[in-house]
C-alpha positions in Angstrom: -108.5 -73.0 18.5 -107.4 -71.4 15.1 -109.1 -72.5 12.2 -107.1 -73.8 9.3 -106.0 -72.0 6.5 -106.2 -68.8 8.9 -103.3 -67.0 9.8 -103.5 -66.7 13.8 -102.0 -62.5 14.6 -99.0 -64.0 16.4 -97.8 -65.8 13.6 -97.9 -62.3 11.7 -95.8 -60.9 14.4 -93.3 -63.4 13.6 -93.1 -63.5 10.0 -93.0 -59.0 9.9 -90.3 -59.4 12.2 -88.3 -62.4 9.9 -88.6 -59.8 7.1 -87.4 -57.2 9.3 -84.7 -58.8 10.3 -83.3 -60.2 6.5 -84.0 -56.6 5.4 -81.9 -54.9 8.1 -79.2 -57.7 7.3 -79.4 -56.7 3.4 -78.7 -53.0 4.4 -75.6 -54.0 7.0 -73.8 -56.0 3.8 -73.8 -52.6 1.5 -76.1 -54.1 -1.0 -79.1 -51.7 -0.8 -81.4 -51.4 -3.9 -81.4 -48.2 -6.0 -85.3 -47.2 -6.8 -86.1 -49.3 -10.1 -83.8 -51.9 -9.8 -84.0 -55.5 -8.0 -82.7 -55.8 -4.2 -79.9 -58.8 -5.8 -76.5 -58.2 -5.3 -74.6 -57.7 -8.6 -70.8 -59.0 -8.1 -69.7 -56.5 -10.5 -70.7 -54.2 -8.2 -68.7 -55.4 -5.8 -65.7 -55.4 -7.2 -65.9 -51.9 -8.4 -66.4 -50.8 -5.5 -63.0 -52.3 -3.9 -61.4 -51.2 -7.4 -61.9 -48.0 -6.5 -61.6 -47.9 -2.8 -58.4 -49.3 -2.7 -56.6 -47.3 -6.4 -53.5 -45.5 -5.2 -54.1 -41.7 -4.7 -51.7 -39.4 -7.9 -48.1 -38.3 -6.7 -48.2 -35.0 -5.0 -46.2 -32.1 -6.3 -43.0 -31.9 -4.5 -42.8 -29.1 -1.7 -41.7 -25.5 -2.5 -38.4 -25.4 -0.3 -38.5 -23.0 3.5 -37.4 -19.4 3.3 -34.5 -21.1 6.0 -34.2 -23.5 2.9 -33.4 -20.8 1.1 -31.3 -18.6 3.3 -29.1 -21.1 3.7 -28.3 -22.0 0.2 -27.6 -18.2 -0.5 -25.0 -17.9 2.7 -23.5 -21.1 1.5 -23.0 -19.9 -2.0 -21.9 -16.6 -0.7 -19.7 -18.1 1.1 -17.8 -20.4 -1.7 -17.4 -17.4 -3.4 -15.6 -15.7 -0.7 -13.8 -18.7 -0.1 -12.4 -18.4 -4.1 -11.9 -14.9 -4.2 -9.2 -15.1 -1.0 -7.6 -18.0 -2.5 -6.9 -16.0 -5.7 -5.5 -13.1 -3.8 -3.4 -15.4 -1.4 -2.1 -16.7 -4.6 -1.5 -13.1 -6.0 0.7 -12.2 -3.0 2.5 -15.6 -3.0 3.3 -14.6 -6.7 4.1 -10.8 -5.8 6.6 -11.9 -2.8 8.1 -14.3 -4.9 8.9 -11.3 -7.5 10.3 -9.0 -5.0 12.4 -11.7 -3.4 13.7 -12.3 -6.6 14.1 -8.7 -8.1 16.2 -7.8 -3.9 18.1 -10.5 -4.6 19.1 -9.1 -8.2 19.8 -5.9 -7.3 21.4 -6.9 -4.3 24.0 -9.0 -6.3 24.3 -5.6 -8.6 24.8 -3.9 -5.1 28.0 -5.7 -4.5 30.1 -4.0 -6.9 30.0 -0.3 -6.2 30.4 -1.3 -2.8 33.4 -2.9 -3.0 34.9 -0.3 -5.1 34.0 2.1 -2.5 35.5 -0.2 0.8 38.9 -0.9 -1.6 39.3 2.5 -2.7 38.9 4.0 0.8 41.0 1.3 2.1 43.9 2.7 0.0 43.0 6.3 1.0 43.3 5.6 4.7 45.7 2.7 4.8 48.4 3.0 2.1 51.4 4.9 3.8 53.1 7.5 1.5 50.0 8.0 -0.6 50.0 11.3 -2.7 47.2 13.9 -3.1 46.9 13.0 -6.6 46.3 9.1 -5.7 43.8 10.2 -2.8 41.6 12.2 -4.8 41.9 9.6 -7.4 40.5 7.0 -4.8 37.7 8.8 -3.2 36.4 9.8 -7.0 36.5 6.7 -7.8 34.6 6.1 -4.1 32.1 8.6 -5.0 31.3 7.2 -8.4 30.9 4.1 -7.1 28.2 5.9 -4.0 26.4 7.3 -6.6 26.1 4.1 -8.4 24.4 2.3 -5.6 22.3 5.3 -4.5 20.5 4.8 -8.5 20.5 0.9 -7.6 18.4 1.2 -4.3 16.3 4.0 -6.2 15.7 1.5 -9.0 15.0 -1.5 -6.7 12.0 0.8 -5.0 10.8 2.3 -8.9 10.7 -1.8 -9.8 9.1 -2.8 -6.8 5.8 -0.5 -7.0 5.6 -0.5 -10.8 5.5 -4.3 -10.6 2.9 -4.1 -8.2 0.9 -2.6 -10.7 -0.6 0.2 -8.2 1.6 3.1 -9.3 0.1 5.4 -11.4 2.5 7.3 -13.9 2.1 11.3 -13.2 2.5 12.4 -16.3 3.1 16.4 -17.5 4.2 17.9 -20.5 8.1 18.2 -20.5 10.6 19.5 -22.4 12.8 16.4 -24.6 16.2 18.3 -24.0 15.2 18.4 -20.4 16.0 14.8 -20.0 18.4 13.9 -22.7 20.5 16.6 -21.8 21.1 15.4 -18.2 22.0 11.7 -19.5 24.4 13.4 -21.7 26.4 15.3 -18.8 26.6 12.4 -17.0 27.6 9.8 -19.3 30.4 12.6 -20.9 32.0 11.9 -17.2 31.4 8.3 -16.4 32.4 7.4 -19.7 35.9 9.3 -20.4 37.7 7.1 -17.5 36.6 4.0 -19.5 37.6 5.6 -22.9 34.3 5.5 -24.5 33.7 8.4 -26.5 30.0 10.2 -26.3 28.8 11.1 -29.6 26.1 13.8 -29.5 23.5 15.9 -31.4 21.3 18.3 -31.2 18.2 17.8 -29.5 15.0 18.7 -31.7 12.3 20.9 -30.1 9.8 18.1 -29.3 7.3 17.5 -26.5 6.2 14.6 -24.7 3.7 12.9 -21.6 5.8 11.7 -18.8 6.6 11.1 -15.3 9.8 13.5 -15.3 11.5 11.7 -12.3 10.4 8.5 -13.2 11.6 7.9 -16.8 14.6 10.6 -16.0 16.0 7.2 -13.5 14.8 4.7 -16.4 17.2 6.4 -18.9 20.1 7.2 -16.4 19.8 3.3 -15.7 19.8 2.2 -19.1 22.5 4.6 -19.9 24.8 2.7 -17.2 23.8 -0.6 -18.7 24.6 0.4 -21.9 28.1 1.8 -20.8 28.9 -0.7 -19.1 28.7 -3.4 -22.5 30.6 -0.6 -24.0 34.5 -2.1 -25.0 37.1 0.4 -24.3 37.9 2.5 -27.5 34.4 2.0 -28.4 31.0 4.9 -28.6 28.1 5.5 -27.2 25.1 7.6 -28.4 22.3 9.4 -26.7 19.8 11.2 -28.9 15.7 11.5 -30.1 13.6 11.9 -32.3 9.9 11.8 -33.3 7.5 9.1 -34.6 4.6 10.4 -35.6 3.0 11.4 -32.7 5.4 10.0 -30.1 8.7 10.8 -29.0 11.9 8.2 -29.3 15.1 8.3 -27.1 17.7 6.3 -27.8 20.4 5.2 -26.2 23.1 3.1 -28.0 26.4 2.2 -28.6 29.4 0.1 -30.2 29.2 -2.9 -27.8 28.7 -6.1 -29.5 25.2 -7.6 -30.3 23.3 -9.0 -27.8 23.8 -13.1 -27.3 20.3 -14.7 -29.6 19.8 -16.8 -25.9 19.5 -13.6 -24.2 17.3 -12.0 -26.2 13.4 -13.9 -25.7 14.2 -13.0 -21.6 16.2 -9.8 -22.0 13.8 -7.5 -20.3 12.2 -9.9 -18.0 12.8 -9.7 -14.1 15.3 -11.9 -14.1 16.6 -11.5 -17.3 19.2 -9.5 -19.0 22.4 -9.9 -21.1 25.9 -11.4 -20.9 29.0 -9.2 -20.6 32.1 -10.2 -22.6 34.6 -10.8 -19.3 31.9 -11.2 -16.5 30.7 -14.3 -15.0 26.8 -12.8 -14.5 24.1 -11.1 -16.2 23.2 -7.5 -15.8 20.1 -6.1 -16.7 18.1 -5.0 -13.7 18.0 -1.9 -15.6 16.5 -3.0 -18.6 13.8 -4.6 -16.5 12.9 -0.7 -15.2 12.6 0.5 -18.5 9.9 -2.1 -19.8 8.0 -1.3 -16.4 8.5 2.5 -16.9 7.4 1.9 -20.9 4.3 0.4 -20.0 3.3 2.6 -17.4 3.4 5.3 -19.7 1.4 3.3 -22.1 5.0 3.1 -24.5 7.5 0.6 -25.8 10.8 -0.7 -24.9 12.7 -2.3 -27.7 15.9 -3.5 -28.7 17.4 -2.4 -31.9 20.5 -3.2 -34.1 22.5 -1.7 -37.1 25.9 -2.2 -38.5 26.8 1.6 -37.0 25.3 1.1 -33.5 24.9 -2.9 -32.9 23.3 -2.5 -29.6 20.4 0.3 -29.4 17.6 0.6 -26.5 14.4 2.6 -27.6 12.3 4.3 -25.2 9.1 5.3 -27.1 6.5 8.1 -25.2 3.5 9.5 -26.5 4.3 13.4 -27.4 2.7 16.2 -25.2 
């Protein structure tokens, strides 16, 4: 029998294992107690605690893209690029086509009249009964003019053509200025007595310049048929140079009337050139060969006018 006020040993069993238990309990809910302070739970505790577990985490910093990232953005762009670059040359040949269509179908229409001439005078030769010598001669002269005529025309439409592509180089040498004004001169002296244009001439000075011999040689030889060809019967023509400081200027002019004020802006375009007093169309495929051969000798092609000569062509060169 226990004596009272005495503890018996199990009831100290059970009240070690009570503490035990609320202790273990105490730990399980989070709220153990630091050394120094009171086991009682603090609410402000608490709810730092969830304050901080539950706080979103900082952005992170976006991702440096793949090397295949980056290949791919290089082909692309490479590509584009491409792309553009064919487009402008597609466009550059669509322009260039255009130009020689247009340039053929000038000198084509120029074509037309030395050939005819040639089938009509030929025509008389063979067909006309009772035709003299002098009358046959006469006719395959004019035949031959007229030959030679469209031999220059197909040699001008092929100059035109690669200067106008812009990939003929110019071979300039050092040459002589007699040794292409003189030429012009002897020809001109027979294509123009027929048409009763006188030639007026002068000496040639002693001068040098840079050119393309063959190559400006046609330019002049063309512009001197242009120029004829304006030329009214009765009137002069005049083929001569001269220097300009350090270039060299052949002209070629004449007595023809001035130049119409609505040809002039497009005068030595492609499809430019100038009304003839009497003709229907424009020549001036010429005109367009000298500008080309002009600039690709780094020169000028102008029009001038005067009360003695009112149409004038100058071809300026540098000097040799």
């Amino acid at each position: 029998m226990a004596r009272r006020g005495s503890v018996s040993p199990e009831s100290n069993r059970s009240v070690l294992l009570a503490i035990g238990r609320g202790r273990s309990t105490r730990h399980h809910g989070r709220v153990s107690t630091p050394a120094g302070h009171s086991g009682d739970h603090d609410p402000a505790d608490a709810v730092d605690t969830m304050t901080t577990a539950r706080a979103p985490s900082a952005p992170s910093a976006p991702s440096a893209p793949s090397a295949d990232d980056q290949d791919e953005g290089v082909r692309r762009a490479g590509l584009e690029a491409r792309v553009r670059d064919l487009e402008q040359r597609n466009a550059e040949l669509v322009e260039l086509q255009r130009a020689r269509d247009e340039m053929s179908s000038r000198f084509i229409h120029d074509m037309r009249s030395p050939m005819m001439v040639i089938s009509a005078n030929l025509e008389f030769a063979i067909s006309t009964p009772g035709i003299s010598a002098e009358q046959r001669d006469e006719a395959l002269g004019d035949s031959r003019q007229a030959a030679t005529m469209l031999s220059r025309l197909i040699e001008s439409l092929l100059h035109v053509t690669r200067l106008h592509s812009g990939r003929y180089v110019a071979r300039r040498t050092p040459v002589r200025a007699a040794a292409l004004v003189e030429p012009v001169r002897a020809r001109m002296r027979v294509a123009a007595a027929p048409l009763q244009v006188a030639l007026e001439t002068a000496p040639v000075p002693e001068l040098t310049l840079s050119a393309d011999m063959p190559l400006v040689t046609h330019a002049l030889e063309a512009l001197a048929d242009h120029v004829l060809e304006r030329t009214p019967a009765g009137g002069s023509m005049r083929v001569d140079c001269s220097a300009e400081g350090s270039q060299v200027c052949i002209r070629i002019g004449s007595t023809a009337p001035t130049l119409p004020a609505a040809d002039r802006d497009q005068l030595f375009d492609r499809l430019g050139g100038a009304a003839i007093p009497g003709k229907k169309t424009k020549v001036g495929a010429g005109l367009y060969l000298c500008r080309l051969v002009a600039e690709a000798h780094g020169g000028r092609f102008q029009l001038e006018e005067s009360a003695e000569l009112p149409t004038s062509f100058m071809l300026t060169l540098a000097g040799g």
